[in-house]
Structure formats: C-alpha cells, structure tokens
C-alpha angles and dihedrals in degrees: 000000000000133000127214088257093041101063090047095057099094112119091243096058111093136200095341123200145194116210109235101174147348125199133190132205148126134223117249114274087011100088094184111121112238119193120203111198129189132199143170124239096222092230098049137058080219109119108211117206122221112197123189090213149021126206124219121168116202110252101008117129118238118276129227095236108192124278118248106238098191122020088189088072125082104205084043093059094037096059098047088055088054098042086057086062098043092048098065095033092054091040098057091040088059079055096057102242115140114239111258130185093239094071079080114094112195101226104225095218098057116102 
C-alpha cells in the first residue's frame, strides 16, 4: 500500500503539495473577494501561501508587513500573508486616500 508521499517520489513529480487550507475575505470599502490559500510541500514541515491578489497603492512607500516566526504554522503564516495586504491598505488610509478596487492586483499565479 501507498502513502501520500509515497506515490509523489518519481523523479518527474515536482514540488508536490498537499492543500491544507483555503480562506476568503475583502477589505472594507474594497468589495473584491481575496483568497488566501495554504498548502504543505509533502517533504517539508514549510507551509507555502497562495494569494489571489496583491495590493500595491501609487506613491505609497513601501510598508513594513509582519515576519513569520514560524512557517510551520498555519495561522503564522496566515497572518503574515494578510498583514502584507493590510500594510499597504492602512497605510494608505492614514494617508487619506479612499480604498479602490484597483489597489488589488490579480496574481497571475494564482489559480
């Protein structure tokens, strides 16, 4: 019988991964949906982050988002994916800019 990991070790198979969680919200007065996805590579304890969207605000200086501690820990990771969101969007708030869809940036590799 075969495990998971098992059954991903040919040499053709790359970078397998095993879909832990996926997560779905949107920033107030942004009413585009992000999904925030995380998965497991299956040699590794890492956990790797998918994001529908960056944001990205013209002529806003780039914000300081939160350090993952651990990136064996989902809500670790979690929250350092969504901190890199809420950096740039509260920043620019503070500024007094008023939220826009067009902060969101679709990832392309996201999927």
């Amino acid at each position: 019988m075969w495990s998971r990991e098992e059954a991903l070790t040919d040499p053709s198979i790359r970078e397998p991964l095993i879909f832990l969680s996926e997560f779905r919200f949107s920033l107030r007065d942004i009413p585009t949906e992000i999904s925030v996805r995380l998965y497991r590579p299956i040699h590794s304890a890492k956990i790797v982050v998918r994001r529908s969207h960056d944001m990205s605000v013209s002529g806003l200086n780039a914000q300081q988002a939160a350090k993952c501690e651990d990136e064996s820990k989902e809500g670790e990771v979690l929250h350092a994916a969504v901190d890199e969101l809420l950096c740039v969007y509260n920043a620019a708030r503070a500024q007094g800019l008023k939220p826009d869809a067009s902060w969101l940036k679709p990832n392309p590799n996201f999927c």
